[in-house]
C-alpha positions as CSV (number, residue, x, y, z in Angstrom):
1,X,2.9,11.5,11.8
2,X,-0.6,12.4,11.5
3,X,-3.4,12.5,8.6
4,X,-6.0,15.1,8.6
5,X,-8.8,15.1,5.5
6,X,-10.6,18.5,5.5
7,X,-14.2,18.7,3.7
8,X,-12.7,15.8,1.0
9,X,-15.0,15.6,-1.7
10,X,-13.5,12.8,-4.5
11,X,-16.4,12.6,-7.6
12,X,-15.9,10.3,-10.6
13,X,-18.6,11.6,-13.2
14,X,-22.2,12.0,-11.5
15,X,-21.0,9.9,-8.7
16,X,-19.3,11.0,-5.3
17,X,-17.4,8.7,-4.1
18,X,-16.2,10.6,-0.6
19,X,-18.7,13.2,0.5
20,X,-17.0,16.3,3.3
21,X,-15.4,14.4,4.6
22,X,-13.8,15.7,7.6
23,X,-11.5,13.2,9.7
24,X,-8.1,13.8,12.0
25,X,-5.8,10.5,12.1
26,X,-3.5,11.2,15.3
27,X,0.1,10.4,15.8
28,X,0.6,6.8,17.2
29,X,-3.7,5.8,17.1
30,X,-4.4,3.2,14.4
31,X,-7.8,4.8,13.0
32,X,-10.0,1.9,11.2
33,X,-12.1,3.2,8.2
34,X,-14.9,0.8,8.4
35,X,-17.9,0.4,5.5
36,X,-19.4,-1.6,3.1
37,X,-18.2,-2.2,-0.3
38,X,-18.3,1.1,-2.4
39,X,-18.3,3.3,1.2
40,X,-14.9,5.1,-0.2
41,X,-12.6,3.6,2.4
42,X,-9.9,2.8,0.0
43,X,-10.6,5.7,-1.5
44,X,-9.6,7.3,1.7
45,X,-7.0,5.5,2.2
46,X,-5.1,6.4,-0.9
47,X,-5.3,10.0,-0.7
48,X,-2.6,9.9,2.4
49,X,-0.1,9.0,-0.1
50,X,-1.1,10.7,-3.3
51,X,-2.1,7.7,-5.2
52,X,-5.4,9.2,-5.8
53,X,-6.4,13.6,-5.3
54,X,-9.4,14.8,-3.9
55,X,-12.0,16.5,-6.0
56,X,-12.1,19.0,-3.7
57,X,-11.1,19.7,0.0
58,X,-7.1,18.7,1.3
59,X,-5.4,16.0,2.9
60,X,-2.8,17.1,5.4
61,X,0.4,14.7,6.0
62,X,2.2,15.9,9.2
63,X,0.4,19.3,8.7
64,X,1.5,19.4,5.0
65,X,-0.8,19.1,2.3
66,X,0.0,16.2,0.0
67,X,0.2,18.4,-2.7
68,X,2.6,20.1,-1.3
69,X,4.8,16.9,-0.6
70,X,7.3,15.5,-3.6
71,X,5.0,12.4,-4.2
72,X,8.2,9.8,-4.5
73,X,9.5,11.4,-0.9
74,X,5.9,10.9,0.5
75,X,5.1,7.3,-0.7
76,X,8.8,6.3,0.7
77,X,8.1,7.7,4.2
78,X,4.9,5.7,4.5
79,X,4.3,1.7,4.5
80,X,1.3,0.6,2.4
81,X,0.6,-2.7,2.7
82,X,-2.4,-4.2,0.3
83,X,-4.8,-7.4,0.5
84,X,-2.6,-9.0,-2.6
85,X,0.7,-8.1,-1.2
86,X,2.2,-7.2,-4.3
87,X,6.2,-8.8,-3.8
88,X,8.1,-8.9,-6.9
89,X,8.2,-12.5,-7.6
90,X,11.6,-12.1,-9.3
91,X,13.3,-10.8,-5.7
92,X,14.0,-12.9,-2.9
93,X,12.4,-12.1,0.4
94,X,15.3,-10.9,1.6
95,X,15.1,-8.1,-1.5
96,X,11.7,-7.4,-1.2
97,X,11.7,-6.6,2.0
98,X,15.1,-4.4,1.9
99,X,13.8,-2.4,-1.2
100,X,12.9,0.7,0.0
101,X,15.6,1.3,2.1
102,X,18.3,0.4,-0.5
103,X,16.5,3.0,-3.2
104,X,17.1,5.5,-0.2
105,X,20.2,4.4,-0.4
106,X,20.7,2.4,3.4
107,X,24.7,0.6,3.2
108,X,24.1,-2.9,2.6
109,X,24.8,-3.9,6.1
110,X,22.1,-1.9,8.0
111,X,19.4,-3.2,5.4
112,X,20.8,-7.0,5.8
113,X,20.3,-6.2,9.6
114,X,17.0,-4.4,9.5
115,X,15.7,-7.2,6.8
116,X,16.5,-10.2,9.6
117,X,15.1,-7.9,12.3
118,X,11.8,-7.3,10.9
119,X,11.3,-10.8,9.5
120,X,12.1,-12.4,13.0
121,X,9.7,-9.8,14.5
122,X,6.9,-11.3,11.9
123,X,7.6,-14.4,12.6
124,X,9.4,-15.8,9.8
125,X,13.3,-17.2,10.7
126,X,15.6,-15.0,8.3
127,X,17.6,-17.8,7.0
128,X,15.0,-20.0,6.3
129,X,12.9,-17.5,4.4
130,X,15.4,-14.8,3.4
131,X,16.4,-16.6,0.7
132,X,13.4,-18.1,-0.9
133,X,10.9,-16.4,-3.4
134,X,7.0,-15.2,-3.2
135,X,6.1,-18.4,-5.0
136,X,7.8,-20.7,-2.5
137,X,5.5,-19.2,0.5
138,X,2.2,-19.3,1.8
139,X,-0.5,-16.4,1.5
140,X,0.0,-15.6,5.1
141,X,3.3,-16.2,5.0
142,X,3.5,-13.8,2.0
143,X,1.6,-11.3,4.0
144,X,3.9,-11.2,6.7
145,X,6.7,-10.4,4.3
146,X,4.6,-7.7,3.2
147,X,4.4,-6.3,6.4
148,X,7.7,-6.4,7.4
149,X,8.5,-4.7,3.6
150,X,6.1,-1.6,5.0
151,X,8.5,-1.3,8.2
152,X,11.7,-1.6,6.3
153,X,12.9,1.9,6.4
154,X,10.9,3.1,9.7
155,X,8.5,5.1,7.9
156,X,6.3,7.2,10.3
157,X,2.9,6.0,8.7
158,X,1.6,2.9,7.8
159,X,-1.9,1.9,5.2
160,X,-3.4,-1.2,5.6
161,X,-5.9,-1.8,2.7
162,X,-7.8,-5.2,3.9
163,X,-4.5,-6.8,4.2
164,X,-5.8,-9.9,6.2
165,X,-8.8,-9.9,3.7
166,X,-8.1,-13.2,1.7
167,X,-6.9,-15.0,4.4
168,X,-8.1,-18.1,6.0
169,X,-9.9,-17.3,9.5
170,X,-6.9,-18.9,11.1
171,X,-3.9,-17.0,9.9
172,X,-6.2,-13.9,9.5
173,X,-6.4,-14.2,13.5
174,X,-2.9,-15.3,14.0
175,X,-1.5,-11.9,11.9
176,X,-3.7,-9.7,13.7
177,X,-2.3,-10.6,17.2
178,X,0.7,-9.9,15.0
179,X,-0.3,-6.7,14.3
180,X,-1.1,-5.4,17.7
181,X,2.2,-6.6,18.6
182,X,4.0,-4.9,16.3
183,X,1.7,-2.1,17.4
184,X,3.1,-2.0,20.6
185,X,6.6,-2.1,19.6
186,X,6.6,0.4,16.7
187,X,3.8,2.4,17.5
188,X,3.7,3.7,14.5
189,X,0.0,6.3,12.9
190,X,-1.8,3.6,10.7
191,X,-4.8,3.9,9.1
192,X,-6.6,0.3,8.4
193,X,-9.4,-0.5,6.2
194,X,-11.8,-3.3,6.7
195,X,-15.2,-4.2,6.2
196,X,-15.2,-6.5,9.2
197,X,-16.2,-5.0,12.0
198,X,-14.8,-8.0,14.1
199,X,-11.6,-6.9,13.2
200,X,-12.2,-2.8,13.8
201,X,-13.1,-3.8,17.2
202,X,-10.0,-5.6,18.0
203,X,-7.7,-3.4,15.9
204,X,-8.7,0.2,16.2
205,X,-8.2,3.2,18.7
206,X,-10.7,4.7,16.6
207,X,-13.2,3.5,14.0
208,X,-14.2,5.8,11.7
209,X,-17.8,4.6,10.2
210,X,-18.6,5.2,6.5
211,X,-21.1,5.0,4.4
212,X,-21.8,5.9,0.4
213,X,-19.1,8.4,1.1
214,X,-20.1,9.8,4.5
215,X,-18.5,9.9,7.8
216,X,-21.5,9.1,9.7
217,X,-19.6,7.6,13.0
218,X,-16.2,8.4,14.6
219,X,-16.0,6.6,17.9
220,X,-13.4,4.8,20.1
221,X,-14.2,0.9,19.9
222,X,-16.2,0.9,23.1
223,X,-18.1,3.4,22.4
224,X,-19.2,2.1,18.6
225,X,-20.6,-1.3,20.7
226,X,-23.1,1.0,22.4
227,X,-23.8,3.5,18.9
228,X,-27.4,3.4,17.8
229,X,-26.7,4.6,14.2
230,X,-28.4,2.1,11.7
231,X,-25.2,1.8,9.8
232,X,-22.9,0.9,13.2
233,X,-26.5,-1.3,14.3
234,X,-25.9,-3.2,10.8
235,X,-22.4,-3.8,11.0
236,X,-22.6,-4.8,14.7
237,X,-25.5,-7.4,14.0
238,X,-22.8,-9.4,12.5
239,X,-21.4,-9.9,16.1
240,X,-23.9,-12.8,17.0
């Protein structure tokens, strides 16, 4: 699946919040939307599932625009996973995870068998943690549920909104080896915003650079280490 924003303009009052922007998310690449607080990353971010609509411009999902999608079929074929998780403390794990696919109405069998799959692939033993609640697990360990929820019913696109944000520096490294594991074995599109440019370096294909609501840098990781833009200089100051 890819995501394509063409001239994206997003205003709230006086204030733009995403400026033209123009920026092609390719099918398998995980793209990393990169800025300081207030840059419109998230703001980004939301438009490829219809949680917020551009001002002006359109955002393309698999060539379709999203207003042209049915917003309940375009949310369910895209993971979103979000810095505060946001399980339903009143399921188990086992539930949460298996939501989605039981609304789209999976047999009980396949979602019991994609639920212990994807929890074993994220590190958490199924019947150890299957049955417990949010409030009985850790924040990473909670995270990990949450990405596993996001991968529940193979959806072809997956949003990360500073999901390892609040994390201590330990687990935040430990779930983003997970990540690029599960990279490799899903390869799944996914867009993933952060403000550390540590982890754009050792998350992205691509990072896509922006500031108060500009694209100003859309280079390979490699390539952003050598960029002499005075945004990209700031961010990669933080290196030493």
């Amino acid at each position: 699946m890819t995501v394509e924003y063409r001239d994206v303009c997003y205003r709230i009052g006086d204030r733009m919040i995403l400026d033209h922007l123009n920026l092609r998310v390719e099918e398998g690449e995980t793209l990393v939307l990169l800025g300081r607080s207030g840059s419109g990353k998230t703001t980004a971010l939301k438009m490829a599932n219809s949680l917020i609509s551009s001002t002006s411009g359109t955002v393309l999902v698999d060539g379709k625009p999203t207003t042209g999608w049915d917003p309940v079929r375009l949310r369910r074929s895209i993971g979103y996973v979000i810095q505060d998780v946001g399980l339903f403390p009143h399921y188990t794990v086992q539930r949460n995870v298996g939501l989605v696919p039981e609304l789209e109405g999976w047999p009980a069998d396949r979602i019991a068998a994609r639920t212990e799959e994807l929890l074993d692939k994220v590190g958490l033993d199924p019947g150890l943690y299957g049955p417990r609640y949010p409030r009985q697990l850790s924040g990473g360990q909670r995270q990990r549920v949450g990405v596993a929820r996001a991968l529940a019913a193979d959806p072809s696109l997956l949003l990360f909104d500073e999901p390892f944000g609040a994390l201590d520096p330990v687990t935040r490294v430990e779930l983003q080896r997970q990540f690029l594991e599960l990279r490799r074995t899903f390869g799944k599109t996914s867009l993933f915003v952060t403000h550390d440019v540590h982890e754009a370096l050792k998350l992205g294909s691509r990072i896509a650079l922006l500031s108060e609501g500009r694209l100003v840098q859309d280079l390979p990781p490699a390539e952003f280490l050598k960029s002499s833009h005075p945004e990209a200089r700031a961010f990669l100051e933080c290196l030493n």
